[in-house]
DSSP file (Angstrom, degrees, kcal/mol; ACC not computed):
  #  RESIDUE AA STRUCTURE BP1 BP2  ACC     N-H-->O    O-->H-N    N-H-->O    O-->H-N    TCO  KAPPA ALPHA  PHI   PSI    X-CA   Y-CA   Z-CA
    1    1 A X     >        0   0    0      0, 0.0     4,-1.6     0, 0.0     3,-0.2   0.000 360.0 360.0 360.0 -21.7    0.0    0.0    0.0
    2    2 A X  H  >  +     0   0    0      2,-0.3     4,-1.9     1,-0.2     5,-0.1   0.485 360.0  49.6-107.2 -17.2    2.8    2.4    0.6
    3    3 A X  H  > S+     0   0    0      2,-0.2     4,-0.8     3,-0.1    -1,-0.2   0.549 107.6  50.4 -98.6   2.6    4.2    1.9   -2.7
    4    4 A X  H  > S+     0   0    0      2,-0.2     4,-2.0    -3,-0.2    -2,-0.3   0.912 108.7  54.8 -37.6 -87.7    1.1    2.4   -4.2
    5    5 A X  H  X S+     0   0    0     -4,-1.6     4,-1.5     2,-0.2    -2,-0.2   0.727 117.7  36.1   8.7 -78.5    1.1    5.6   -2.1
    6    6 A X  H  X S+     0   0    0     -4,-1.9     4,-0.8     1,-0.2     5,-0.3   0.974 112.6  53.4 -65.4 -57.8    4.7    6.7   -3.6
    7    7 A X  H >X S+     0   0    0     -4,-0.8     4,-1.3     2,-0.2     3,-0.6   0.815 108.4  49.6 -29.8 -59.5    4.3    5.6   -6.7
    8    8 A X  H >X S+     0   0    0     -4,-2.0     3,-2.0     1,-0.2     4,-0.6   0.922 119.0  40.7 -49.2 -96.6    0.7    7.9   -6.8
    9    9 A X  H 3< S+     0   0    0     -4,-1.5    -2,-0.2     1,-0.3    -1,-0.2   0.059 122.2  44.0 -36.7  -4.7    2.8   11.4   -5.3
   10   10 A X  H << S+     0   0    0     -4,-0.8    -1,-0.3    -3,-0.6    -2,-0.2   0.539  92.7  80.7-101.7 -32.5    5.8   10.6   -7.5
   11   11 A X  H << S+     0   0    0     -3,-2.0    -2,-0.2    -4,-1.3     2,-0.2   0.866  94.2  51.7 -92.2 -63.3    3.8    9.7  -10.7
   12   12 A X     <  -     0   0    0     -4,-0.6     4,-0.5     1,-0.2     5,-0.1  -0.512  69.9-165.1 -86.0 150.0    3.5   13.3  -11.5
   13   13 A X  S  > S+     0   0    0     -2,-0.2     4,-0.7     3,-0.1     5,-0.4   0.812  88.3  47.1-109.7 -43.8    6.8   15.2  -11.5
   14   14 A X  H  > S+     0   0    0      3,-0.1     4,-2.5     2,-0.1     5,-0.3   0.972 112.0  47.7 -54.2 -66.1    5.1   18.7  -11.4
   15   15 A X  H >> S+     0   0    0      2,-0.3     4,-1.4     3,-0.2     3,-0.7   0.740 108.3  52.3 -10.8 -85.9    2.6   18.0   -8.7
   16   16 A X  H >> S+     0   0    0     -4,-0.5     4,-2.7     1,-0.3     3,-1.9   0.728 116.6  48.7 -33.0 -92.6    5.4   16.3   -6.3
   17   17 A X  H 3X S+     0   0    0     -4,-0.7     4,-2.8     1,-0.3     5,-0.4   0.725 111.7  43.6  19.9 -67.7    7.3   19.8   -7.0
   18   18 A X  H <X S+     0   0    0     -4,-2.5     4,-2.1    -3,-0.7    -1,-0.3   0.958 114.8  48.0 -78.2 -41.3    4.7   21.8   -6.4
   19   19 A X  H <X S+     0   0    0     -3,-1.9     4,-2.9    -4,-1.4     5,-0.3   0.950 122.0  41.8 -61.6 -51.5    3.4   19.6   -2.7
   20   20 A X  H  X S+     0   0    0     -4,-2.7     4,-2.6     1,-0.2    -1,-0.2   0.962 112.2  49.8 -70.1 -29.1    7.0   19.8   -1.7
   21   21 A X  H  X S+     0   0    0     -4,-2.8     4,-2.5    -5,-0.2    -1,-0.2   0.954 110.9  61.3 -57.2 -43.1    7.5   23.8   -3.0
   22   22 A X  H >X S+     0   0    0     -4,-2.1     4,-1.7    -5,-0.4     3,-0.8   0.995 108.2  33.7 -48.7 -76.1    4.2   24.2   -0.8
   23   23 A X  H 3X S+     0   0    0     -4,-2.9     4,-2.3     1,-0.2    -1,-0.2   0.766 108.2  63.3 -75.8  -6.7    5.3   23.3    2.5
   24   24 A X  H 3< S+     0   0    0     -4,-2.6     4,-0.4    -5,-0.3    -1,-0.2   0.913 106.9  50.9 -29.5 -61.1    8.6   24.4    2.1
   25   25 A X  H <X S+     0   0    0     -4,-2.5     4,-3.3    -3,-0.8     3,-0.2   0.768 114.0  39.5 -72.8 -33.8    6.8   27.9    1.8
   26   26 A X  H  X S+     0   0    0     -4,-1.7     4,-1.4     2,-0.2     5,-0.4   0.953 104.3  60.8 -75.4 -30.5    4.7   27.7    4.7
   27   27 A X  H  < S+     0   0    0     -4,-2.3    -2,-0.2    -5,-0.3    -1,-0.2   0.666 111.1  53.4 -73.4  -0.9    7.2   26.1    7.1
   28   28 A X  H  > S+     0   0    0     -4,-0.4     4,-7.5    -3,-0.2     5,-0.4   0.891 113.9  34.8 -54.2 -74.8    8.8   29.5    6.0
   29   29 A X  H  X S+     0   0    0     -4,-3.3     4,-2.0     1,-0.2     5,-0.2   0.979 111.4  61.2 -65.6 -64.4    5.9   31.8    6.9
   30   30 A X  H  X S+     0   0    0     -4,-1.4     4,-0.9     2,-0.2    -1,-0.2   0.844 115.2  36.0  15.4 -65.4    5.2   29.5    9.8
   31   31 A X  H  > S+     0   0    0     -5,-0.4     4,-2.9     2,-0.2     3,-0.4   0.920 116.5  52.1 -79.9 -52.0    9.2   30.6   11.0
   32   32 A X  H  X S+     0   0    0     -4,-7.5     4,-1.9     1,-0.2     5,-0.3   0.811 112.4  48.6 -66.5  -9.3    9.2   34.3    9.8
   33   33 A X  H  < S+     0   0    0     -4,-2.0    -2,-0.2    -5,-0.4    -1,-0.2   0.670 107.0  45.9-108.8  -0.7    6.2   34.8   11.5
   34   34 A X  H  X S+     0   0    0     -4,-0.9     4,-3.1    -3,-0.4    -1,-0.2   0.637 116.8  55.6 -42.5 -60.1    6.9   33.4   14.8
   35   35 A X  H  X S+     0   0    0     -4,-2.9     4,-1.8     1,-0.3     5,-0.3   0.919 107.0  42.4 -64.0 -40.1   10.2   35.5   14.4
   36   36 A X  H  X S+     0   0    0     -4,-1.9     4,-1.7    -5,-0.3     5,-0.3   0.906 116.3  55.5 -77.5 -19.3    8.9   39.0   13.7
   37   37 A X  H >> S+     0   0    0     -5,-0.3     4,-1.4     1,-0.2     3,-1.0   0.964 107.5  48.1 -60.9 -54.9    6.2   37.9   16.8
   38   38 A X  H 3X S+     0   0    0     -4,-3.1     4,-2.6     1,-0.3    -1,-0.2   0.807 111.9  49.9 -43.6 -37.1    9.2   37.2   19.1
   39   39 A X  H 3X S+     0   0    0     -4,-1.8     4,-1.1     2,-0.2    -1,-0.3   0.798 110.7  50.9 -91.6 -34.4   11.0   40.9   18.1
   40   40 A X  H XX S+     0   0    0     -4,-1.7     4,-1.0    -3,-1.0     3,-0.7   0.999 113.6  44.3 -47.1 -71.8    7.7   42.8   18.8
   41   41 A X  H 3X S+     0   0    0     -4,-1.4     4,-0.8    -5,-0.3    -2,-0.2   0.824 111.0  50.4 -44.4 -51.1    7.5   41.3   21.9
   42   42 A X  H 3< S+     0   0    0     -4,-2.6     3,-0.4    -5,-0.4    -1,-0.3   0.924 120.3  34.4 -63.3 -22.7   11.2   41.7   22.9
   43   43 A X  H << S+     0   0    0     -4,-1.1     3,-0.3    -3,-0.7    -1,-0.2   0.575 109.3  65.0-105.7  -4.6   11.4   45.9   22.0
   44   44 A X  H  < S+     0   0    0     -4,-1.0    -1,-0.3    -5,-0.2    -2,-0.2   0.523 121.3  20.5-107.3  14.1    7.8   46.3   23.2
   45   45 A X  S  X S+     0   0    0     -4,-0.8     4,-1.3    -3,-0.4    -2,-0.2   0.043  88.4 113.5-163.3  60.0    9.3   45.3   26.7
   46   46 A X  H  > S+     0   0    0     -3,-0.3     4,-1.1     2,-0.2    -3,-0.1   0.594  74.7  49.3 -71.3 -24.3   12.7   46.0   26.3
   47   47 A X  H  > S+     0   0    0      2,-0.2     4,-0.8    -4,-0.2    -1,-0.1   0.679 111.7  52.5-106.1 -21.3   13.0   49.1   29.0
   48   48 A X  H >4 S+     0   0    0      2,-0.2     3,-0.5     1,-0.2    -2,-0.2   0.986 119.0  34.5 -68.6 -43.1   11.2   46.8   31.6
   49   49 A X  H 3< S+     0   0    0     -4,-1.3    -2,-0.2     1,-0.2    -1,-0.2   0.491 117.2  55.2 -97.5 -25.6   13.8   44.2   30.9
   50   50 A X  H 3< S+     0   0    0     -4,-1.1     2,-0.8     2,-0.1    -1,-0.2   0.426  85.0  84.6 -14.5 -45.7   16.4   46.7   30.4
   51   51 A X  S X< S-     0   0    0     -4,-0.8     3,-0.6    -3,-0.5     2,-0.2  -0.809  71.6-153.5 -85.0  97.3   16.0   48.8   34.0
   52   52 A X  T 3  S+     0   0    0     -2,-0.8    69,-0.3    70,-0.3    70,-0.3  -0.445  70.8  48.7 -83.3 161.6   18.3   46.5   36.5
   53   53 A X  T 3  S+     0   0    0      1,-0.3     2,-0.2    -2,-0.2    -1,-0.2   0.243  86.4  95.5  94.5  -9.7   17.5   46.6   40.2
   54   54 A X    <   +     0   0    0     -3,-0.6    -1,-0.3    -6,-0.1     3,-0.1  -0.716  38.7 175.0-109.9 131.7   13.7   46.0   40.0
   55   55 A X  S    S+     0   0    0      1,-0.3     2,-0.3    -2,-0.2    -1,-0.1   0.198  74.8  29.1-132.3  17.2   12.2   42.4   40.5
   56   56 A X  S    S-     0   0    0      2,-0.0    -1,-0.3     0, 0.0     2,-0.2  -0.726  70.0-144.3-161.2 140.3    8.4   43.5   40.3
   57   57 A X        -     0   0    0     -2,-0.3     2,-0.3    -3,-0.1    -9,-0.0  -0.556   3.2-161.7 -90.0 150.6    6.7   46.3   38.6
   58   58 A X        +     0   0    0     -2,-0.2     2,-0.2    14,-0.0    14,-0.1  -0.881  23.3 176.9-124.1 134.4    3.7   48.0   40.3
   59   59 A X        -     0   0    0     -2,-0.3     2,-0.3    12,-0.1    12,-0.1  -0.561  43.1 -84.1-133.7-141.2    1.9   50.0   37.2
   60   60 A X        -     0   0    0     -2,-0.2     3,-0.5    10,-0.1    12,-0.1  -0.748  39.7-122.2-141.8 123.7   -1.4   52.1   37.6
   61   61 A X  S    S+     0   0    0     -2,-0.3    -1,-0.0     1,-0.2    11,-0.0   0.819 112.8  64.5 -82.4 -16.1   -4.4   49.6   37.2
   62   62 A X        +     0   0    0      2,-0.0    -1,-0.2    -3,-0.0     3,-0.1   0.771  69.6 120.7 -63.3   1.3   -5.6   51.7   34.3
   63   63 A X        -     0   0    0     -3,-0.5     3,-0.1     1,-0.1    -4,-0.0  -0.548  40.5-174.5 -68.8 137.9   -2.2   50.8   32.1
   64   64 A X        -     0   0    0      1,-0.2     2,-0.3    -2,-0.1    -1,-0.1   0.278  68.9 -10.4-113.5 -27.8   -3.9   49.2   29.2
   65   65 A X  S >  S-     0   0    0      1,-0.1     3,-4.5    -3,-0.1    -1,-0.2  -0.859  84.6 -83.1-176.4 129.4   -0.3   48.3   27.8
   66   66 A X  T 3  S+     0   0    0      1,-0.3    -1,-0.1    -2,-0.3   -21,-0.0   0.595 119.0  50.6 -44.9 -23.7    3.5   49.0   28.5
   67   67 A X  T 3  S+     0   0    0      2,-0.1    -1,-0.3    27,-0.0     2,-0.1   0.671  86.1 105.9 -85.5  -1.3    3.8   52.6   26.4
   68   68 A X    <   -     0   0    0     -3,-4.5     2,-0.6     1,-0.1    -5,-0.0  -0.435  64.8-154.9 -88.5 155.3    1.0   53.6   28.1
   69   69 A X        +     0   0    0     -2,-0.1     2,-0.3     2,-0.1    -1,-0.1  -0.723  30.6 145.8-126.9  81.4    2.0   56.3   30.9
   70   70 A X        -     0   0    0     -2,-0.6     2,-0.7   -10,-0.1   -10,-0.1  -0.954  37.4-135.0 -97.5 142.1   -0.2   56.6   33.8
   71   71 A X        -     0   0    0     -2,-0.3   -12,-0.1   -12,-0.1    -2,-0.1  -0.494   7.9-129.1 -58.4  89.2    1.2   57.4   37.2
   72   72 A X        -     0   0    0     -2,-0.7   -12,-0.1   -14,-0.1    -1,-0.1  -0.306  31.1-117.1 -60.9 161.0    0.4   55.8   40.4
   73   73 A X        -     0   0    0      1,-0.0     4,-0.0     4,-0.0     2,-0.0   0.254  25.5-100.5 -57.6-162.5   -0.4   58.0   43.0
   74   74 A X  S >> S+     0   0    0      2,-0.2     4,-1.7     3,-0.1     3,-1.4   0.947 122.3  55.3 -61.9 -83.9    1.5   58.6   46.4
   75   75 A X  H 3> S+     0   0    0      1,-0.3     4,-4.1     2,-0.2     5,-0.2   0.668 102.4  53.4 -39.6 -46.0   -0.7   56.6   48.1
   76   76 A X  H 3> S+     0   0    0      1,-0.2     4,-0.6     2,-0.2    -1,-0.3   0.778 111.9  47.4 -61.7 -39.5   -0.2   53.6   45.9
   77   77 A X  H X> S+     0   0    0     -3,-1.4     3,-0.8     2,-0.2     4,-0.8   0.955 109.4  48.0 -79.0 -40.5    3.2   53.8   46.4
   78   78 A X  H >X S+     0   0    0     -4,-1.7     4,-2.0     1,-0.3     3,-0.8   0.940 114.0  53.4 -46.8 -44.3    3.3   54.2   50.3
   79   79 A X  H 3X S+     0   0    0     -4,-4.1     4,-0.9     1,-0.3    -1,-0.3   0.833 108.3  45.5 -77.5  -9.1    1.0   51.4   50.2
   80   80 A X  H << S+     0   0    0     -3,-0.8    -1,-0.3    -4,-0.6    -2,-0.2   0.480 113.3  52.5-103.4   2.7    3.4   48.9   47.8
   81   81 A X  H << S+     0   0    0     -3,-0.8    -2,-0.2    -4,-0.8    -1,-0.2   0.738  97.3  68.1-103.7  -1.8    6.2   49.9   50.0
   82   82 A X  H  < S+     0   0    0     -4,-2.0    -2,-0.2    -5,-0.1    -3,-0.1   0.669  77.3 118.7  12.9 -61.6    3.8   48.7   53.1
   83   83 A X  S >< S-     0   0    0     -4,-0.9     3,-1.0     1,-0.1     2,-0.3  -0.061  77.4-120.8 -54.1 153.9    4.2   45.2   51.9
   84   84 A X  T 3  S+     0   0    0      1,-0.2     3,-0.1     3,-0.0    -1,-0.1  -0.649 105.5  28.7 -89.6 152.7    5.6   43.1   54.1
   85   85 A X  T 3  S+     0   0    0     -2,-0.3     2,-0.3     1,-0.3    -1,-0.2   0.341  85.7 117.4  66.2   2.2    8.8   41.9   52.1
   86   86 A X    <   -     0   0    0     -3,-1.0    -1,-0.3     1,-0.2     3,-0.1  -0.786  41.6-173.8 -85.3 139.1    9.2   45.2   49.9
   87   87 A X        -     0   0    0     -2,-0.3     2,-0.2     1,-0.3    -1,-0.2   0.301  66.7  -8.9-121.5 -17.4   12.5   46.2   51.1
   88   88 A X        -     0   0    0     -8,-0.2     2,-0.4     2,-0.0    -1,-0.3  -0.845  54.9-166.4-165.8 160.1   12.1   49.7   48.8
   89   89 A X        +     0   0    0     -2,-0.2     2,-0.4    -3,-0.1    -8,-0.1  -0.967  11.8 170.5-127.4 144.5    9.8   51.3   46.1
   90   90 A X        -     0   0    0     -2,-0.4     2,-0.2    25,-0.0    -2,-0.0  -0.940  33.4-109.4-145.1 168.4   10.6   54.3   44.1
   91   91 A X        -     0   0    0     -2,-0.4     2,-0.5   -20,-0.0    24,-0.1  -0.659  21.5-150.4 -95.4 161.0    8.5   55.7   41.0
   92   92 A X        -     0   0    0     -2,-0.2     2,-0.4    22,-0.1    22,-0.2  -0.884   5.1-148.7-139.3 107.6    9.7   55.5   37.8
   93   93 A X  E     +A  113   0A   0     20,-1.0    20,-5.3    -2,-0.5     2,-0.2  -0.716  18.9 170.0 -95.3 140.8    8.8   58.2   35.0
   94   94 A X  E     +A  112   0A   0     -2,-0.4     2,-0.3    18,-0.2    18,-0.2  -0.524  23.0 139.6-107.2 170.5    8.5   57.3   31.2
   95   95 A X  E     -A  111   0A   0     16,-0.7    16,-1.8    -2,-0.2     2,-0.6  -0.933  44.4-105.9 176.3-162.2    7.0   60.2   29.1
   96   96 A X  E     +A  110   0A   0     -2,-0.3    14,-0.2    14,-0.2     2,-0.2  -0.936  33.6 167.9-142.9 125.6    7.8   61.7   25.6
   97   97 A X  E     -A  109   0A   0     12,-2.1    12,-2.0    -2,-0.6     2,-0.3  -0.683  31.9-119.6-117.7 167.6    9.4   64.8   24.4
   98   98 A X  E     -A  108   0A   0     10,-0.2    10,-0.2    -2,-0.2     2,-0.2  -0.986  25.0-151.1-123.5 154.1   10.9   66.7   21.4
   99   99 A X  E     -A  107   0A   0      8,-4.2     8,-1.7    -2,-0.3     2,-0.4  -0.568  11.8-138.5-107.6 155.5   14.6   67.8   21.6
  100  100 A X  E     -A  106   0A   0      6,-0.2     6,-0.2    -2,-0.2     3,-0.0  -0.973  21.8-137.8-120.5 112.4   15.6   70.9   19.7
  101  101 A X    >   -     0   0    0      4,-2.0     3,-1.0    -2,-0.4    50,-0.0  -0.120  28.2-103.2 -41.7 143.5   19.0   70.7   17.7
  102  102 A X  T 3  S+     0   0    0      1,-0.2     2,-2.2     2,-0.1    61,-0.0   0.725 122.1  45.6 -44.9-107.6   22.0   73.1   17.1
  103  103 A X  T 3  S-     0   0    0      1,-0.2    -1,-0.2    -3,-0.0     3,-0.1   0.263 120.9-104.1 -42.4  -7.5   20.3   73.5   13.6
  104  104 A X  S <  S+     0   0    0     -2,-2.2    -1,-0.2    -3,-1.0     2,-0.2   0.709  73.6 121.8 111.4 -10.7   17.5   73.9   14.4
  105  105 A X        -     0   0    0      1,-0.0    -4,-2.0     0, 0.0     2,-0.4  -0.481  50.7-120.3 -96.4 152.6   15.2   70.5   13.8
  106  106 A X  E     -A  100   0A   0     -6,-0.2     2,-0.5    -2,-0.2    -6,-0.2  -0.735  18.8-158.4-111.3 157.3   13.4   68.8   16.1
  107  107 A X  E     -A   99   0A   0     -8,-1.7    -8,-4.2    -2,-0.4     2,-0.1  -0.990  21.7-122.6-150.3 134.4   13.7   65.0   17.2
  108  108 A X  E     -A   98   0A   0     -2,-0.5     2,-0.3   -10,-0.2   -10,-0.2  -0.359  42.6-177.0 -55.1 142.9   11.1   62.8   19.0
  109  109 A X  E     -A   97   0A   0    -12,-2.0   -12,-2.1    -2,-0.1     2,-0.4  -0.953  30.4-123.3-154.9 138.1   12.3   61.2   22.5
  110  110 A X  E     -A   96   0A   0     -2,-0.3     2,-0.3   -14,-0.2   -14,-0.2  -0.724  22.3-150.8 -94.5 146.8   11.8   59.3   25.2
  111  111 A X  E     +A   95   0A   0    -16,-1.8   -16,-0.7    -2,-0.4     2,-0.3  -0.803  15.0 178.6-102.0 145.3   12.0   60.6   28.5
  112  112 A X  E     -A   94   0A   0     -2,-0.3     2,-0.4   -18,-0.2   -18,-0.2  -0.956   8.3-161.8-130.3 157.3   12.9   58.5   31.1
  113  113 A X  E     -A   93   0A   0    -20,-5.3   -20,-1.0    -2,-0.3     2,-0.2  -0.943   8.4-141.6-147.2 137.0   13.3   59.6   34.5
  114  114 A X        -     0   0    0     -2,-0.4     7,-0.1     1,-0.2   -22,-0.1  -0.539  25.2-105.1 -87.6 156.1   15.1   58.2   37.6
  115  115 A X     >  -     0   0    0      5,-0.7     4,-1.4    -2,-0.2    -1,-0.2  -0.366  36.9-157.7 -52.0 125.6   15.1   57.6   41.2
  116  116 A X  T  4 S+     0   0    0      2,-0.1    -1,-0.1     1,-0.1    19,-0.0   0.768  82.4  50.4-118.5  27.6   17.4   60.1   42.2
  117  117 A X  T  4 S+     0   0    0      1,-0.1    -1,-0.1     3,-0.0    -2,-0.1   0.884 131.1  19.5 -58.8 -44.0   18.6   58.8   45.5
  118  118 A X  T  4 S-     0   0    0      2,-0.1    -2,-0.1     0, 0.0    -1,-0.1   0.312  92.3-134.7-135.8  -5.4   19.4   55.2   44.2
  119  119 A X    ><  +     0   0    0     -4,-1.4     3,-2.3     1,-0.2     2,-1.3   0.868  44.8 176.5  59.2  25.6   19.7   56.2   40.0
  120  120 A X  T 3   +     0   0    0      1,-0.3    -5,-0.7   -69,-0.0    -1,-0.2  -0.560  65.2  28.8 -80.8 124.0   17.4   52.9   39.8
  121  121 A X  T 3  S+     0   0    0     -2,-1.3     2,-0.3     1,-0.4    -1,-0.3   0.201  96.5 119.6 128.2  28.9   16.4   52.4   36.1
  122  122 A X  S <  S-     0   0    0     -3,-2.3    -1,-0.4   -70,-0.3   -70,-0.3  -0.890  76.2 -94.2-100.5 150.1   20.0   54.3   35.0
  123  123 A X        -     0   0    0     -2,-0.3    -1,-0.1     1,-0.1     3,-0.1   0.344  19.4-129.7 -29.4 170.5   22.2   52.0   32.9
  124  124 A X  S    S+     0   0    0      1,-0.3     2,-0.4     7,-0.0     7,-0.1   0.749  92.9  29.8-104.4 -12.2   24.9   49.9   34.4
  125  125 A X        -     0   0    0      5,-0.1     2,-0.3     6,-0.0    -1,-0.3  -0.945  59.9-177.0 -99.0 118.8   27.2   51.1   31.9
  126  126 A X        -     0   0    0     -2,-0.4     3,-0.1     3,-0.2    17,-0.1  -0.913  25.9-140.1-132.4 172.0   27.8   54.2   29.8
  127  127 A X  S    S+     0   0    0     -2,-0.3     2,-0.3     1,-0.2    29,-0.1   0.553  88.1  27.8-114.6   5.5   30.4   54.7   27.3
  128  128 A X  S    S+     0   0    0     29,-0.1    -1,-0.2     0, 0.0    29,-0.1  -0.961 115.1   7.0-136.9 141.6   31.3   58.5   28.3
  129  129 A X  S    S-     0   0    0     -2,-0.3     2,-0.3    -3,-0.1    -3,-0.2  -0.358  88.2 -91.3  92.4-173.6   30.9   60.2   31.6
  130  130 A X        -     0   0    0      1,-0.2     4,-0.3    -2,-0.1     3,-0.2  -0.970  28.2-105.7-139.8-171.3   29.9   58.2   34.6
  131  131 A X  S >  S+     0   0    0     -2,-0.3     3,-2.5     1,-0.2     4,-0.3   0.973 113.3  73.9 -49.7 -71.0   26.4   57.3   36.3
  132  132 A X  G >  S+     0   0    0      1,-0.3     3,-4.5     2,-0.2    -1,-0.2   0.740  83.4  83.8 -28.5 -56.3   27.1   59.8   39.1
  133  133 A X  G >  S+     0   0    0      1,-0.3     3,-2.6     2,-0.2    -1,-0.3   0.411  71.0  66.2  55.9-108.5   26.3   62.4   36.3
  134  134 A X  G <  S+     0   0    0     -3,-2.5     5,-0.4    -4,-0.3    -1,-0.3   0.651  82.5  76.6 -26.0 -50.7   23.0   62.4   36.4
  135  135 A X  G <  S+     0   0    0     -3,-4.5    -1,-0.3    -4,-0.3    -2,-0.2   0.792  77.7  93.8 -48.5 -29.7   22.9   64.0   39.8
  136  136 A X  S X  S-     0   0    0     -3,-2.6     3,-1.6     1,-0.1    -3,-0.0  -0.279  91.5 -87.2 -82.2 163.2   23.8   67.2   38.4
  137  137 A X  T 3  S+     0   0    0      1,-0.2    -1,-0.1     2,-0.0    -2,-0.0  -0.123 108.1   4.0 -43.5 140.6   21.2   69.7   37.5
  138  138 A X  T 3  S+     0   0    0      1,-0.1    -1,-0.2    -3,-0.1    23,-0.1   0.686  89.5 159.4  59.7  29.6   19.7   69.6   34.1
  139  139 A X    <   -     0   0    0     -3,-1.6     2,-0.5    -5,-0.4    -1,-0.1  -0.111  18.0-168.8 -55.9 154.0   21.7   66.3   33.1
  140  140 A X        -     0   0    0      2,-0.0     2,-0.3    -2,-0.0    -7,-0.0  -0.940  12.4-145.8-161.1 133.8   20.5   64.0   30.3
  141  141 A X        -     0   0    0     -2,-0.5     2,-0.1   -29,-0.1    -2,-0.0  -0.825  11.0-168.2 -96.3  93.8   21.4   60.6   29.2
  142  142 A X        -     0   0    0     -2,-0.3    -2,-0.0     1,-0.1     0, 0.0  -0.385  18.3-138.5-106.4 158.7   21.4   59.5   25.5
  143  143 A X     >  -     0   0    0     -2,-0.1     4,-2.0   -17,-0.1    -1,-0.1  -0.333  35.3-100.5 -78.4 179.8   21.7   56.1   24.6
  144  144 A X  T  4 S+     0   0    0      1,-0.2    -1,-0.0     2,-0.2    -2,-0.0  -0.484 122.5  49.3 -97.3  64.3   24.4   55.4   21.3
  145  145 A X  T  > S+     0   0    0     -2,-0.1     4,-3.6     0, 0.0     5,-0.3  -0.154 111.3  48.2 -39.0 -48.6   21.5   55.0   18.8
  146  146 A X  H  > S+     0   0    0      1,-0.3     4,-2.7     2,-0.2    -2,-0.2   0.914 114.8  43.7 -62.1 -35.5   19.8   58.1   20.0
  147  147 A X  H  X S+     0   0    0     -4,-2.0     4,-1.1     2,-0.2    -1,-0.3   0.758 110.3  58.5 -90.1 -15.0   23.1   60.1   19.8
  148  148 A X  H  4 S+     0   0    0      2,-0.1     4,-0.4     1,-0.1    -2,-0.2   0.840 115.2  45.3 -55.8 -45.9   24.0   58.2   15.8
  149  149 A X  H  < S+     0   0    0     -4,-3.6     3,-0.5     2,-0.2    -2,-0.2   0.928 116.1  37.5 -87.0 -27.8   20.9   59.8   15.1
  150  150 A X  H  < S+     0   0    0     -4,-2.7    -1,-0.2    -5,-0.3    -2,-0.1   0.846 133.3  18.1 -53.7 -48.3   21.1   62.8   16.3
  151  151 A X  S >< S-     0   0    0     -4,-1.1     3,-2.0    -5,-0.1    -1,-0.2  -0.508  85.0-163.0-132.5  52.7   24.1   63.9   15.9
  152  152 A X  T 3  S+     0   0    0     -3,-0.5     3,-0.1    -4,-0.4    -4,-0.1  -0.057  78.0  12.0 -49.6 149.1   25.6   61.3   12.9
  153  153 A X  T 3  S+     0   0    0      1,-0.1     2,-0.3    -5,-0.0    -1,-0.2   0.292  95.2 121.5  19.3  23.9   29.4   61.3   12.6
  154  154 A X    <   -     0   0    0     -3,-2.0    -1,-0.1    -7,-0.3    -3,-0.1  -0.724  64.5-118.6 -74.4 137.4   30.2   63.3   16.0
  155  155 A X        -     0   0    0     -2,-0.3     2,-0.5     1,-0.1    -1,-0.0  -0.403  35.9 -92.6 -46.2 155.6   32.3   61.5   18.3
  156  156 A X        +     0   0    0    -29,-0.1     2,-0.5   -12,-0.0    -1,-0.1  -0.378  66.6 124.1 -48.4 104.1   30.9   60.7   21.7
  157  157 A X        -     0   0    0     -2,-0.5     2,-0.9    -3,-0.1   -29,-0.1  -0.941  49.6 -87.6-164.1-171.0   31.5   63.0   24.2
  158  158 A X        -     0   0    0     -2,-0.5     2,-0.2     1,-0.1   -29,-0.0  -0.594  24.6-163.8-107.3 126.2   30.2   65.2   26.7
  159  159 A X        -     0   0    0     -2,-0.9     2,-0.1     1,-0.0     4,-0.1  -0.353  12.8-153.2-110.8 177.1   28.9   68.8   27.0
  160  160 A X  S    S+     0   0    0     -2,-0.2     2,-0.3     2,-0.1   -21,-0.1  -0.266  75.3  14.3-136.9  77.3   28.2   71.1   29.6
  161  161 A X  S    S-     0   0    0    -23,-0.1     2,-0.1    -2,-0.1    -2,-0.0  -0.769 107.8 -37.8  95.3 166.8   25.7   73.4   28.5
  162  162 A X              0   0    0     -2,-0.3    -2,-0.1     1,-0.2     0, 0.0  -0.405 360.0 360.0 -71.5 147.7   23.1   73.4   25.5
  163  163 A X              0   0    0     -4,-0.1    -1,-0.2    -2,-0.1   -61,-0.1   0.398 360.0 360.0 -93.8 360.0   24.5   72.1   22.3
């Protein structure tokens, strides 16, 4: 019966071609599509996973979804550092801005904003300056995409003042 079978699916040489071309092609889409889910997933909670020191997030029960930015209150925080085992809580602001350039153009941004007793959500790493930084007034951190796009072929470095 099984060479009956082959013999049937072999018989035709387009056919066979075309069955085998078939699932080839889904087990394609099947894999790219699985991949581009995975890469959504990973950048759409890439700054929770990203921000070291944290092992559970408290949001706002109105959050519909990780960009969204609502606040908890005070209270809500007093009361999540209340639990018994919380050993500290801090807030953490996200938000969105535009930057204004030496030329003159504007560029879209995210704001991020840290504890600034404990710097918790600041990199562990920077590749100019250090961490400490931040503490002064009007400080800003850009990651190296944000500063390739902004400012494409400057070296890195560090200003003190408006650019």
């Amino acid at each position: 019966m099984t060479w009956v079978a082959l013999k049937m699916l072999m018989g035709d040489r387009s056919k066979y071609f075309a069955i085998v071309f078939g699932v080839s092609f889904a087990c394609f889409l099947i894999a790219e599509q699985s991949a581009t889910f995975c890469g959504v997933m990973l950048r759409t909670t890439s700054q929770i996973r990203d921000t070291h020191g944290a092992d559970v997030w408290v949001m706002n029960a109105g959050v519909r979804y990780v960009d969204d930015t609502k606040a908890i209150s005070d209270d809500d925080l007093y009361r999540v550092r209340s639990v018994p085992g919380v050993d500290w809580a801090v807030s953490l602001y996200r938000g969105q801005g535009q930057a204004q350039l030496a030329d003159g153009t504007y560029q879209g941004v995210i704001l991020m904003g840290l504890d600034d007793a404990s710097l918790t959500g600041a990199p562990t790493r920077v590749l100019v300056g250090r961490i400490g930084d931040l503490q002064i007034p009007d400080a800003v951190l850009v990651d190296e995409a944000g500063y390739r796009q902004m400012w494409p072929g400057e070296p890195f470095r560090t200003s003190a003042g408006p650019w």
